[in-house]
C-alpha positions in Angstrom: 38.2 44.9 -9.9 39.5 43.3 -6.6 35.9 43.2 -5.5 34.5 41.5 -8.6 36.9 38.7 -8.8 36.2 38.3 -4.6 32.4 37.9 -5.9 33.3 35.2 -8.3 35.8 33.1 -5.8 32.3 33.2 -3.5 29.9 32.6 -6.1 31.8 29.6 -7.0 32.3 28.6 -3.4 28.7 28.6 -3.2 28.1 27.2 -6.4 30.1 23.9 -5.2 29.2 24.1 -1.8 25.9 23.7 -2.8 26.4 20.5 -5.6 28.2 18.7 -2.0 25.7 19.1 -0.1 22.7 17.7 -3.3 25.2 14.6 -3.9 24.7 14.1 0.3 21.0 14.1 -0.2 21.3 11.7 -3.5 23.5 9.5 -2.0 22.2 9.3 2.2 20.6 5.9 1.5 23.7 4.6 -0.3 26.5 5.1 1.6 28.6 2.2 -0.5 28.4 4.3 -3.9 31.8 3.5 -4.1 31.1 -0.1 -4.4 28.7 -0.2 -6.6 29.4 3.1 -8.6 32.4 0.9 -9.6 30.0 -1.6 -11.6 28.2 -0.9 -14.9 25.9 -3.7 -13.7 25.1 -4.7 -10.1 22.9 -8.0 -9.8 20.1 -7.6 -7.6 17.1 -10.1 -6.5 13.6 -8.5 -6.8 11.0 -10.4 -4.9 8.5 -8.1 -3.4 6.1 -5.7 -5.8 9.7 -4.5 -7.9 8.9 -8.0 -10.1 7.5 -7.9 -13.2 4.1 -7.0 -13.8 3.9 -5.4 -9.7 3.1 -1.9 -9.5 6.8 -0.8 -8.7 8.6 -2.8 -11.5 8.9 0.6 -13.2 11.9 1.6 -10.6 13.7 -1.4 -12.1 13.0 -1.4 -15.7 14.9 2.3 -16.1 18.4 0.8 -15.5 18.1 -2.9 -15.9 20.7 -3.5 -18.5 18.2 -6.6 -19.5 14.8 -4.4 -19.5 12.1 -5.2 -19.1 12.6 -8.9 -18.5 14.8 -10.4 -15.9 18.0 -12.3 -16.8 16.6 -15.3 -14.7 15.1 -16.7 -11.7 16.0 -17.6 -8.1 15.4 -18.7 -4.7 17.4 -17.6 -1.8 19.8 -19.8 -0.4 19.2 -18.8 3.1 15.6 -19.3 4.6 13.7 -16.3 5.6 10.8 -15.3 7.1 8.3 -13.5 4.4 5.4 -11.2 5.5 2.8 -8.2 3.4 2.3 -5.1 5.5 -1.5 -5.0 4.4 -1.8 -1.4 3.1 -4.8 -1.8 0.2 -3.1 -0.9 -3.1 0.0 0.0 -1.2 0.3 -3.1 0.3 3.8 -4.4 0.0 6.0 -7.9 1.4 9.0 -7.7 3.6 11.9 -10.8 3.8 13.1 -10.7 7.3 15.9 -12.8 8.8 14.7 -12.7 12.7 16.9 -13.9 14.9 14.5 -14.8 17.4 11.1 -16.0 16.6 9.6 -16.7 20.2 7.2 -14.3 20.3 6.0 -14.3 16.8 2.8 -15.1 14.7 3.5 -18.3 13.4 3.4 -16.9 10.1 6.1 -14.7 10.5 7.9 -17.0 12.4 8.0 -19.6 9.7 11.3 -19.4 7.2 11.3 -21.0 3.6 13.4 -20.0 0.6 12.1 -16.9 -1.3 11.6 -17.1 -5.1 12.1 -13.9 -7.1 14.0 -12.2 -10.4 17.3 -11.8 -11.0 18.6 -7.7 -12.9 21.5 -6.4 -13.4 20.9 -2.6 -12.9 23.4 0.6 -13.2 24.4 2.4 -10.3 21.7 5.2 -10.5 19.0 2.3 -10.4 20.9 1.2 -7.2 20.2 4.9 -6.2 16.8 4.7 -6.7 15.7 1.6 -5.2 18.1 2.3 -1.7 15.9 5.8 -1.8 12.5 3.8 -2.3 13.6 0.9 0.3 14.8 4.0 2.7 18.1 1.9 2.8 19.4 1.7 6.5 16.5 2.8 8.0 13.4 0.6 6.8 15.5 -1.9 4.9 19.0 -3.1 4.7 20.7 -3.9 1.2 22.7 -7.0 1.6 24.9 -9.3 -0.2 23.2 -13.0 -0.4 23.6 -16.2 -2.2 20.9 -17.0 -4.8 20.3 -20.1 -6.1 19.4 -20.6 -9.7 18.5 -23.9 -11.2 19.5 -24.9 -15.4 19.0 -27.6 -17.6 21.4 -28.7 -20.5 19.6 -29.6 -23.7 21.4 -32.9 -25.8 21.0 -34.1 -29.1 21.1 -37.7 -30.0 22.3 -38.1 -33.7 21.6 -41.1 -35.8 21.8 -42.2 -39.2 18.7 -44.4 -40.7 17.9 -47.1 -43.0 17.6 -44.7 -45.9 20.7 -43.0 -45.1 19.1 -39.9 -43.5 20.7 -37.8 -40.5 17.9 -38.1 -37.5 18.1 -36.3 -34.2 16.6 -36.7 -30.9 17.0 -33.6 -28.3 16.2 -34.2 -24.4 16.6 -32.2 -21.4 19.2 -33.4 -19.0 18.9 -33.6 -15.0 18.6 -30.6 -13.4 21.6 -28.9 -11.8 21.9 -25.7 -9.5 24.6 -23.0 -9.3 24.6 -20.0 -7.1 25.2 -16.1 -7.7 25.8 -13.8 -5.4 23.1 -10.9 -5.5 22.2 -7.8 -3.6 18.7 -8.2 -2.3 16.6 -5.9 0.0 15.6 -7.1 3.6 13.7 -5.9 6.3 15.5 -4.4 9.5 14.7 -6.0 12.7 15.1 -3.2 14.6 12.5 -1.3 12.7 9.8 -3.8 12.1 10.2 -6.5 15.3 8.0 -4.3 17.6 5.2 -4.1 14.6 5.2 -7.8 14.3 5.5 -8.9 17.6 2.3 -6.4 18.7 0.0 -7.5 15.1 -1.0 -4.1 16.1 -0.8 -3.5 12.2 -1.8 -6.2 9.8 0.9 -8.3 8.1 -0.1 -11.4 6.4 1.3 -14.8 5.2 2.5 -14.8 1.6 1.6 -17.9 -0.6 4.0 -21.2 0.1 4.4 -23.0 -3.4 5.5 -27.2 -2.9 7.7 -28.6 -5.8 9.7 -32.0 -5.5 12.7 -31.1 -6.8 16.0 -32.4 -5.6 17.0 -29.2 -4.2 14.4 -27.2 -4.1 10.8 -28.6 -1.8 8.9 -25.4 -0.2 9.1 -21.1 -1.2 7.7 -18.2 -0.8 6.6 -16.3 -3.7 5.0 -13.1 -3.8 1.6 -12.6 -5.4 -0.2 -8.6 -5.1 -4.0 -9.7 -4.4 
């Protein structure tokens, strides 16, 4: 009997021992868990081949609380650098905020606003992308400003000759507010020596012009 119940006290030290040590291995890229286990929805910025209709929008979609669809667009407040690591169908873009651009390509030295969706996903999608951005090590999760521009619609209401309600509806000016997102961004310490050397290919992603009040010169990420 005594050696029985010692079994059991061991198998279910084992047994719980062995649930630690998964949760370490679910959780080593996402060290903040307690941050954003806390929220049933943490907003994130997807600008790279997680957007819609990219071949990786499949690891947002399972726990966007919005689907398939984003709740809106953005562009970063901050200017960033923007780069593809040229891998043929794997091929994907980096943002990078380098300190020092001296002895860069010019087109990774060059930094414009980066345009790119807006989800609110659970904390297991949070999980998933840290594991697929190898968060820390490849990519660093941050807290950014985003800025996202809206329009107001107004009505005009008349009466006419005849007596008849008539209505008019026009946009009004454009106005910008900001949200504060998590976003994914290169590491400098594990991509500066790649750029510097071009010894593997990255190239320039596509800089779209607008003149808006706010808003002049992005990036914005196109798979080709």
């Amino acid at each position: 009997m005594w050696f029985a119940k010692k079994h059991d006290v061991n198998a279910v030290q084992d047994a719980i021992t062995a649930l630690i040590h998964e949760e370490k291995q679910r959780l080593q890229f996402t060290p903040d868990y307690d941050i954003v286990g806390a929220r049933k929805g943490n907003l994130v910025f997807i600008h790279d081949d997680m957007m819609m209709l990219q071949p990786n929008h499949g690891l947002v979609v399972q726990q966007s609380l919005s689907g398939f669809y984003p709740f809106s667009y953005g562009y970063t407040s901050k200017r960033l650098s923007f780069v593809k690591k040229d891998l043929a169908l794997k091929s994907f873009p980096i943002a990078l905020e380098i300190r020092d651009t001296d002895n860069m390509p010019m087109h990774v030295a060059n930094q414009y606003r980066i345009r790119g969706e807006i989800y609110a996903l659970r904390p297991e999608g949070i999980i998933e992308l840290d594991t697929h951005r190898q968060n820390g090590v490849q990519f660093q999760r941050i807290r950014t400003n985003i800025n996202v521009g809206s329009q107001k619609q107004r009505r005009n209401h008349w009466v006419n000759a005849s007596g008849q309600d008539q209505y008019s509806y026009f946009l009004d000016k454009e106005e910008m507010c900001t949200v504060e997102c998590w976003m994914y961004v290169g590491r400098e310490a594990y991509w500066k020596d790649q750029l510097e050397s071009e010894f593997f290919a990255f190239k320039a992603i596509d800089i779209i012009q607008e003149d808006r009040l706010w808003l002049k010169e992005y990036y914005q990420y196109n798979r080709r």
